[in-house]
Wavefront OBJ file of the C-alpha trace (Angstrom):
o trace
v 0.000 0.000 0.000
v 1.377 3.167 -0.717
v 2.446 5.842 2.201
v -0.463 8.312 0.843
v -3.497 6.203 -0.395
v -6.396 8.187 -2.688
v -9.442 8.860 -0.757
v -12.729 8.678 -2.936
v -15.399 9.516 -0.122
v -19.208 8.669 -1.037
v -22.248 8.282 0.911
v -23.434 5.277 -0.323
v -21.004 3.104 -1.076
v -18.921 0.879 0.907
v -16.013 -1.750 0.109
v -15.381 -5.187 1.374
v -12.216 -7.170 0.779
v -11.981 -9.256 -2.749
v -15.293 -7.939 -3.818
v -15.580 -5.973 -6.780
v -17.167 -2.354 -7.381
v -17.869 -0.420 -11.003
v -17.867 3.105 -10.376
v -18.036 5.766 -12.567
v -15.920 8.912 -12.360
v -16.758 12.327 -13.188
v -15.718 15.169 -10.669
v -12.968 16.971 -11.962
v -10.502 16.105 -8.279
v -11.706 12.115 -8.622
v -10.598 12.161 -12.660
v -7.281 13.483 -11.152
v -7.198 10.753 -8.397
v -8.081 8.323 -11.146
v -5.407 9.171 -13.555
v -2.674 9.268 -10.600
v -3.669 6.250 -9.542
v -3.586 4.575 -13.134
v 0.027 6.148 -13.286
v 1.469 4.499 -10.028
v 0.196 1.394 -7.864
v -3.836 1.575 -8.901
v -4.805 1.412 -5.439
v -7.595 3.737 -4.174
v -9.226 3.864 -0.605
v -12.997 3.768 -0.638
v -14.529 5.525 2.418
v -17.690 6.441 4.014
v -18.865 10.147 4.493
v -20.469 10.423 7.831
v -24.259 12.153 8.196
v -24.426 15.746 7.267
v -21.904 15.576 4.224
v -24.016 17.561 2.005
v -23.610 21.030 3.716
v -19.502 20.740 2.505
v -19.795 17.817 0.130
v -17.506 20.263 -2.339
v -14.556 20.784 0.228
v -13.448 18.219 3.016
v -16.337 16.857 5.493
v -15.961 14.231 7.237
v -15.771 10.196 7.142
v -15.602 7.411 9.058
v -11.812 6.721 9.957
v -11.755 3.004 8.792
v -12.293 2.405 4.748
v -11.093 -0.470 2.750
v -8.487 -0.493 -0.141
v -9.005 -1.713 -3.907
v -6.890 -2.091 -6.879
v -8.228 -0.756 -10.176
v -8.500 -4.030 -12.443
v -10.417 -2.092 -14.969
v -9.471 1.578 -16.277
v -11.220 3.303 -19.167
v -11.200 6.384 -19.971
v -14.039 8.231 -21.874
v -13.406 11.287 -24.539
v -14.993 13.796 -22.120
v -11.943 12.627 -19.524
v -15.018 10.415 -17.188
v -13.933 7.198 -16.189
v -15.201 3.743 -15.928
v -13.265 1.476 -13.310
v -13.295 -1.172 -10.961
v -12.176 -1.899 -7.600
v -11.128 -4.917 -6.539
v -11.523 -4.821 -2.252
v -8.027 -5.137 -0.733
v -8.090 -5.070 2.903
v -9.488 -2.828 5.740
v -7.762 0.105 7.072
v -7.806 2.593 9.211
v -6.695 6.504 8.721
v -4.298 7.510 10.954
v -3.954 11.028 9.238
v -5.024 13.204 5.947
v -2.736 14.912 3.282
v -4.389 18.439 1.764
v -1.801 18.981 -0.920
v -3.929 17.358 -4.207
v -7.549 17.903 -5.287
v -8.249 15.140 -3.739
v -8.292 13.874 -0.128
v -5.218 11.491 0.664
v -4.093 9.607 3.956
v -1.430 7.931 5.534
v -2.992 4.150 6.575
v -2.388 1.702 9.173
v -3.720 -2.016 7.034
v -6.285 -3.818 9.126
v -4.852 -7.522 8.884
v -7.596 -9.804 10.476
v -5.463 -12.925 10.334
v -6.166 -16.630 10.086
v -8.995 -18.074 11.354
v -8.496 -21.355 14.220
v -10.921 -24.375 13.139
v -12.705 -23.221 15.603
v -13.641 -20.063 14.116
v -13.859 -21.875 10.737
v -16.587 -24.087 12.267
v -18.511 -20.851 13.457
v -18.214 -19.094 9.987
v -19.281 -21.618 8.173
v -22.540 -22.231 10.377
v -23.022 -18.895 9.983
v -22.746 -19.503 5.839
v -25.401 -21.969 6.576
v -27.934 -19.748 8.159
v -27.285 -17.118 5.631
v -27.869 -19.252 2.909
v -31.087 -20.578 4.474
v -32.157 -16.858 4.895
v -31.888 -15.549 1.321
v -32.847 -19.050 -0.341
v -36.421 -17.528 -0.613
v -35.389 -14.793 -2.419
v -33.218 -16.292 -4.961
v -34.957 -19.417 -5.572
v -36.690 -18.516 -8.661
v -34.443 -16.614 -9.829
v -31.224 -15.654 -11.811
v -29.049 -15.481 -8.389
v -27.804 -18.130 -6.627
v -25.378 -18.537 -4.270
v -22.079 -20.591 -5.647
v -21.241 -23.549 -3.737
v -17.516 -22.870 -4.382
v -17.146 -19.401 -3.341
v -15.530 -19.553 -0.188
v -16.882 -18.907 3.370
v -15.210 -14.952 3.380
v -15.871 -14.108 -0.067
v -19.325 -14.709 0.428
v -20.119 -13.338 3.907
v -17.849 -9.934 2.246
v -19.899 -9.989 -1.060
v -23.368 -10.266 0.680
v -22.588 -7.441 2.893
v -21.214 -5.484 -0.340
v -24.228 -6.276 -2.364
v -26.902 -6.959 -0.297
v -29.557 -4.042 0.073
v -28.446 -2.596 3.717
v -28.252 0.558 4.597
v -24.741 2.570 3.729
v -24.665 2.821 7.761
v -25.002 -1.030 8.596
v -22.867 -1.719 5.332
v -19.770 0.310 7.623
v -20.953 -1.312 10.819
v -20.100 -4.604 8.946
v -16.964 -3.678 7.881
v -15.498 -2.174 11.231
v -16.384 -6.016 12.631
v -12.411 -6.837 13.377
v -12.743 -10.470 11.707
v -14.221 -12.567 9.405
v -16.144 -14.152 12.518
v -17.520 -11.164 13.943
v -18.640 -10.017 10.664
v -20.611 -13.366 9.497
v -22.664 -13.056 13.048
v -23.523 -9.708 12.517
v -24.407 -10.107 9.095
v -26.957 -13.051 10.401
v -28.310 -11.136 12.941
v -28.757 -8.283 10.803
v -30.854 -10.318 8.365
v -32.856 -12.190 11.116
v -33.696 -8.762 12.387
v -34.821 -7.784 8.845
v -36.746 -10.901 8.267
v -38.383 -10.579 11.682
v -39.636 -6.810 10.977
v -40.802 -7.541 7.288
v -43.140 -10.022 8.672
v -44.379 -8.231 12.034
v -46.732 -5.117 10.617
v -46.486 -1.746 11.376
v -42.662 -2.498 12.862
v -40.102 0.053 11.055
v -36.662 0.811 11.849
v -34.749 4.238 12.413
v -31.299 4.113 11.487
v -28.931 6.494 13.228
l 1 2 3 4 5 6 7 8 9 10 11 12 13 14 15 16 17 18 19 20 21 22 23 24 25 26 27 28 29 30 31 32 33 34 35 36 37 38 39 40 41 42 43 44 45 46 47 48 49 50 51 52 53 54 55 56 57 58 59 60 61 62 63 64 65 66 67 68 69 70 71 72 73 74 75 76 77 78 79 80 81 82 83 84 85 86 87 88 89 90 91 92 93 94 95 96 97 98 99 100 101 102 103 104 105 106 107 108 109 110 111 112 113 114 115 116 117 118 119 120 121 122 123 124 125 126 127 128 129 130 131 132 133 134 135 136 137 138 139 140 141 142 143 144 145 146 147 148 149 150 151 152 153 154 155 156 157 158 159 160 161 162 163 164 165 166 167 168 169 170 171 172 173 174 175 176 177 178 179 180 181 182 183 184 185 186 187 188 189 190 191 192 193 194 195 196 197 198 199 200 201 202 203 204 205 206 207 208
């Protein structure tokens, strides 16, 4: 990773290790983070802007401190100077502190490693693969989706919580879990809690 990583901020978006994200690029600072980018490592930080980023959306406001990298495995650029990538999800980290000197936000990073997981944790995660799987069978039986037996147990628990329709909010809460563990349980208890209020009526949820 390189000692200042390229910041691309958005409220909506969120990236989990060895997933992959399509974005499309058309501010004049994130064409300039793009093309530097292209021109050294590829790597690019994707980060969450906290509540209340519209009042300074065009300057610096602020974002949650722990993001996840990506390498660009797809560049193009348009005639206009927009760009088409892709991210491929790295791994986690956490800013320590900002650089103002480009456009575009940059920051020195401290990598999130979450290590190996014991058998024990293995058995966990892959209950946990189990009950997710059980979960979302309704919704993809029928359908064009299915889950791939051979993905394994952390690309899938990292792709649903990438793709799955959460909230940009729970999407961060999922990636802040410190393992692969933590973040499969969450994830399940997320959905249960979904599940539950979809069929209880007149039950909504406030995010914060």
């Amino acid at each position: 990773m390189a000692d200042l990583l390229p910041l691309f901020p958005l409220p909506n978006v969120v990236l989990f290790p060895n997933v992959f994200l399509p974005l499309h690029i058309f501010e004049p600072r994130y064409r300039e983070m793009t093309a530097d980018a292209a021109a050294s490592d590829r790597m690019i930080g994707m980060v969450l802007l906290r509540p209340g980023w519209e009042r300074d959306y065009e300057g610096r406001p602020p974002i949650y401190p722990i993001g996840c990298s990506g390498v660009m495995t797809h560049v193009e650029r348009l005639p206009d100077g927009r760009y088409n990538i892709v991210l491929r999800g790295l791994e986690r980290f956490r800013i320590l502190e900002e650089d103002h000197a480009r456009s575009y936000r940059r920051a020195v990073v401290e990598p999130l490693h979450e290590g190996a997981l014991s058998r024990d944790d293995r058995d966990v995660v892959r209950s946990h693969r189990t009950k997710l799987e059980t979960m979302l069978a309704p919704a993809i039986i029928g359908g064009d989706a299915k889950i791939p037996s051979a993905m394994s147990d952390e690309d899938l628990v990292n792709a649903l919580a990438q793709y799955l329709d959460l909230e940009p909010l729970e999407k961060q809460a999922l990636l802040e879990q410190p393992c692969l563990r933590s973040r499969a349980a969450s994830l399940v208890e997320l959905l249960e809690m979904k599940i539950m209020i979809a069929r209880t009526p007149g039950v909504s949820t406030v995010t914060h």
